[in-house]
C-alpha positions, 0 to 999 in steps of 0.5 A, a space after each residue: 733635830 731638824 737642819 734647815 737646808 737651802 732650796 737648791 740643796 734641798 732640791 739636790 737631797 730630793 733628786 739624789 734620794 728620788 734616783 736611787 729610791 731612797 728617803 731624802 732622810 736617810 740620803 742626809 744622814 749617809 751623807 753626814 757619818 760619811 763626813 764624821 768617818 771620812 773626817 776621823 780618818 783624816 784626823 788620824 792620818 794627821 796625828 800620824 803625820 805629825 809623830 813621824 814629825 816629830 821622830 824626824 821621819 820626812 823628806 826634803 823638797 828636793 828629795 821628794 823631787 828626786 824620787 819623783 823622777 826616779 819614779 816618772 822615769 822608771 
């Protein structure tokens, strides 16, 4: 598969990559199943949000507020 980048990201690959002594390649697909796992876990905690939703688990605003300045004045 080839993706073809901008010069100015493709330039910001090159530096990254020549500073920590690494292929540009290699820098690139880090980078990319760093994005799919960070986004699997986003997902994740969204599903989870959405069942506590659902099992009406969750605070109001003003009781978000309430623990709020419980918290910054302890």
């Amino acid at each position: 598969m080839e993706v073809p980048f901008t010069p100015d990201l493709e330039a910001k690959i090159a530096d990254t990559a020549a500073q920590q002594g690494r292929a540009p390649a290699d820098v690139v697909q880090e980078l990319v199943a760093r994005y799919f796992n960070e986004d699997s876990h986003y997902l994740e905690a969204v599903r989870l949000g959405d069942e506590a939703l659902d099992r009406g688990e969750y605070l109001t605003h003003d009781e978000v507020g309430r623990r709020l300045h419980r918290f910054l004045d302890a």
